[in-house]
N, C-alpha and C positions, 0 to 999 in steps of 0.2 A: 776479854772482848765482850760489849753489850751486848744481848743476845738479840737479832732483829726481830721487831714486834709481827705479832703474828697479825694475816689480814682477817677481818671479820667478816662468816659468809652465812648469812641466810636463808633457811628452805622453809619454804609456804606450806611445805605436807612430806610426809615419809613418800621415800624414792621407793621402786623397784631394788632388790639387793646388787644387782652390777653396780648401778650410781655409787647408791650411798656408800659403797664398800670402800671407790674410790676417792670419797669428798675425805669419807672419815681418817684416812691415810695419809690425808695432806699432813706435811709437818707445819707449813708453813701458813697453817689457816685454823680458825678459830670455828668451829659450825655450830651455827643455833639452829633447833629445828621446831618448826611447832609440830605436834606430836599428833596428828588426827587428820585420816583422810577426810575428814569435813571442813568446807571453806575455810580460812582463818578470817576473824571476826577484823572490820576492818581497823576500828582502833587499837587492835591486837597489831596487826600488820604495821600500821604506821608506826605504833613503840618501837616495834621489834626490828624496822631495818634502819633507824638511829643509828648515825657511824658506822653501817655494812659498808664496806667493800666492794663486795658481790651478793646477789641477788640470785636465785633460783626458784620459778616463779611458772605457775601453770596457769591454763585457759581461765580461770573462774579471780584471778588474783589484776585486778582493774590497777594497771601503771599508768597513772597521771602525773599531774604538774605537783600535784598535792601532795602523792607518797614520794615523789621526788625529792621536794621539799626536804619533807621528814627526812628522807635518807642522809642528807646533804651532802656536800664536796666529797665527800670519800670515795661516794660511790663510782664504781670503774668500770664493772660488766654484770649487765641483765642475762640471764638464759633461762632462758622457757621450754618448759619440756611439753612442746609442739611444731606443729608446721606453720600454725596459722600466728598472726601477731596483730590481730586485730582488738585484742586486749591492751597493747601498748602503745603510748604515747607518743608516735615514732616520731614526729617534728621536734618536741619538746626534750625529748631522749640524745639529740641528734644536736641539739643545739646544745646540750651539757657534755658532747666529746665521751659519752656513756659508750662502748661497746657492744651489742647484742649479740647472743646467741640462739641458734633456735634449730631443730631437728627435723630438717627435709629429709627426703627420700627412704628413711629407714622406717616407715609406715605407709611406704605407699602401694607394698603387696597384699600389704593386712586392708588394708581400708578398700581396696578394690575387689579384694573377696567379700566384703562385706555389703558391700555394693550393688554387689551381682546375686548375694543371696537374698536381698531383701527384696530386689527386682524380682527372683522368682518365686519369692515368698508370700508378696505382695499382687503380682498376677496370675498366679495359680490359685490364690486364696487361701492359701493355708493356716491361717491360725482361725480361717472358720470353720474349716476344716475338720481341723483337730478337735474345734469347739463343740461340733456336732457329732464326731465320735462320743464324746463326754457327757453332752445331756439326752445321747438316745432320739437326734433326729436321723443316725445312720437307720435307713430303713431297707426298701426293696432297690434297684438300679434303678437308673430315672435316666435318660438318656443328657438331660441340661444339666441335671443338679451341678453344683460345686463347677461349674466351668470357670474356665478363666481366658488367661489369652496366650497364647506362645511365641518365643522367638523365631521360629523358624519363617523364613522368608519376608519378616521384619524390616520397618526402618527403624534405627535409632538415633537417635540427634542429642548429642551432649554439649554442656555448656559449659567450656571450659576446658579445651584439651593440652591441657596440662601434665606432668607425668603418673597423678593417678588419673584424670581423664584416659589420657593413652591408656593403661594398664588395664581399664575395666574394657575398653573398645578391645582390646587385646584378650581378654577371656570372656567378651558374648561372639567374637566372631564364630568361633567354632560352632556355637548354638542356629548355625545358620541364617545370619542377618544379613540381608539381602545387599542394603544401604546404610551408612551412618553418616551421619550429618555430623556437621560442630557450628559451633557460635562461638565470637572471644574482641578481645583487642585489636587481632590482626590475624592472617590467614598463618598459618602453620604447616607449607608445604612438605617440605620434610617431615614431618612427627604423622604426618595425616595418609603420606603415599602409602605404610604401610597398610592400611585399613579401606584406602581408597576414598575417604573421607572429604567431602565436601565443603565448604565455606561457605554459610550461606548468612544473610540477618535472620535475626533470631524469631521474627515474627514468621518467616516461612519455616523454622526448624520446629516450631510450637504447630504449623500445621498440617505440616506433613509424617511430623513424626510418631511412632506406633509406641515407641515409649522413649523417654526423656529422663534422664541423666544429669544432674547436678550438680559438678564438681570444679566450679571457681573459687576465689577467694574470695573475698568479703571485702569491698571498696565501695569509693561512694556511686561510682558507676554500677555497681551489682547490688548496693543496698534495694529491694524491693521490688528486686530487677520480673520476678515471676508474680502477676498481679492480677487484677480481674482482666482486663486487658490481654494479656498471655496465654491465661487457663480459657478466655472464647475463643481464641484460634485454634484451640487444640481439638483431634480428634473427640466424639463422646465414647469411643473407643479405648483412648490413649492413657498409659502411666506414667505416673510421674513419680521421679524419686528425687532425692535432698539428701546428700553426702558433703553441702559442704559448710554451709550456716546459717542459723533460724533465719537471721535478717535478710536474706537472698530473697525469701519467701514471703508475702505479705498473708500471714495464717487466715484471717477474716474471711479476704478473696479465696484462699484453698478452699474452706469448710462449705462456703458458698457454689460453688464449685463441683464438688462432690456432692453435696447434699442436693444440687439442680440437674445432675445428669449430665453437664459439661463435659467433662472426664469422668474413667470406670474407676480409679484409686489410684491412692499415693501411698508412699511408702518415705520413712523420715528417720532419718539417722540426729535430726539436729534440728530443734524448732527455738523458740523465743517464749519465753525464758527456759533457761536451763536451770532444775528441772521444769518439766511442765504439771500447773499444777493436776491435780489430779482429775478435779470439777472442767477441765477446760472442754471446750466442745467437741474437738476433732477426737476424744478419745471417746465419743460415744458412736463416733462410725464405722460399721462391719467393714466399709471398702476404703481404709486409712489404719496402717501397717505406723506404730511407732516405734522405735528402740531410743533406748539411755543413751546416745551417744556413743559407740562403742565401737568405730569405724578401725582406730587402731588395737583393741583390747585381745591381742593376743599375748600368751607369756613374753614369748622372744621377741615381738617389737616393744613390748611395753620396758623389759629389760636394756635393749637396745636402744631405745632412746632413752633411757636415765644415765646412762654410760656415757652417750653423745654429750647431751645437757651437763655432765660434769666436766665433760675433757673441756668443755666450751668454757665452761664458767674459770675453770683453774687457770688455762692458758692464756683468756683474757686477764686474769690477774698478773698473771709472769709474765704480762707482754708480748708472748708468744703469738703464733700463729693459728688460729684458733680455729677446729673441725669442721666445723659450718658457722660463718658468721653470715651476718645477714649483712647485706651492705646499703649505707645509708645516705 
């Protein structure tokens, strides 16, 4: 008997060891990997999912019409090891009968702690903090020095309450927050009673609110959605923070923003480009908090979603019913 041909699957970068440990087990699958957590070069990419099968494919790996292309007919299921899918081609994906996978929910503890600490990282002041320990401006007590601002009897207004929306309202309540506002597509009664949470337009959550919360997805309705516009309604009190993507933010208006008094500081888990270069403006300001992106970067979710993104990837090749598909 022929032996049946193995399917061909390619990885954009080494997995977490749960994943790989699973891909590398298939009997029934052939795996290319490119070998380096640095981008794959893009003419690299296009050679390399020639005749794939499957695809397994993160935030920084651009699925258009073009690597489509490259890939040709074979191709049968995309999985991305993330929430977001604003890197692929969904119309064009959709019209070739392609399958997607992609990994909700199992980062949405990690990325909500992450959330909340750079909220209070960000308005407590701490990495000036730390700064001044360092060059020796710790000096005598000073009754203002180093102040910031605290949740206690707070409003907070988030944009986007969604399940890590809900998760971070869900760990500032206990910090004492008074009010939380939301902003979104539609009113979220349910998800909102717990928190007691309000529906409001977002031009009143930008003025009322004591600090602000970021956590939509990236659509054309949210592209640029927080703008110079936005940042004048806001308190010159208020925080803002960016948990869910650069382009939500228009950086020019931020920098603008901060640097006039508008708002006391931001804090950014995700700006435009990724990374940002190092020269860029907003990283020359004391009260602008940036991090690498690292909303989900704990062992066990980072683990837990390469295990997701493989069971996704395999089953859509076996026809199977597949972990988290996304549907299209």
């Amino acid at each position: 008997m022929k032996p049946a041909r193995l399917m061909k699957v390619f990885i954009t970068g080494p997995l977490p060891p749960e994943g790989m440990a699973v891909l590398t087990k298939a009997a029934d699958c052939e795996v290319e990997l490119w070998d380096s957590d640095d981008p794959i070069p893009r003419k690299e990419l296009e050679q390399s999912v020639v005749g794939a099968h499957g695809l397994l494919c993160r935030l920084a790996d651009r699925v258009d019409q073009k690597l489509l292309d490259a890939a040709g007919a074979n191709l049968r299921v995309i999985s991305t090891l993330s929430v977001g899918v604003d890197h692929l081609a969904l119309d064009e994906i959709k019209k070739r009968g392609i399958r997607v996978g992609y990994t909700p929910g199992v980062l949405t503890d990690a990325t909500a702690e992450l959330a909340v600490s750079l909220l209070l990282t960000t308005c407590r002041r701490l990495p000036e903090a730390i700064e001044e320990v360092k060059n020796g401006g710790w000096s005598s007590w000073k009754p203002l020095w180093m102040c910031g601002y605290g949740l206690s009897q707070s409003t907070v207004g988030i944009v986007g309450l969604g399940r890590i929306g809900q998760a971070i309202a869900r760990r500032l309540k206990p910090f004492g927050v008074q009010r939380f506002l939301y902003t979104g597509r539609q009113p979220r009664p349910q998800e909102a009673a717990e928190f007691q949470a309000e529906f409001v337009p977002i031009a009143q959550l930008a003025a009322e609110s004591d600090f602000i919360v970021v956590s939509c997805s990236l659509t054309p309705a949210t592209r640029g959605l927080c703008n110079k516009e936005f940042f004048q309604k806001m308190k010159s009190t208020a925080v803002f923070i960016n948990i869910s993507r650069g382009d939500v933010v228009n950086q020019d208006d931020l920098y603008q923003a901060l640097t006039s008094g508008q708002l006391a500081a931001a804090g950014l888990d995700v700006t435009t480009p990724e990374p940002l270069p190092p020269n860029h403006p907003l990283l020359t300001l004391k009260n602008c908090v940036i991090l690498p992106h690292i909303g989900s970067a704990t062992y066990k979710t980072r683990n837990t979603m390469s295990l997701l993104a493989a069971n996704n990837l395999l089953a859509g090749l076996r026809g199977e019913t597949m972990p988290s598909e996304l549907k299209l």
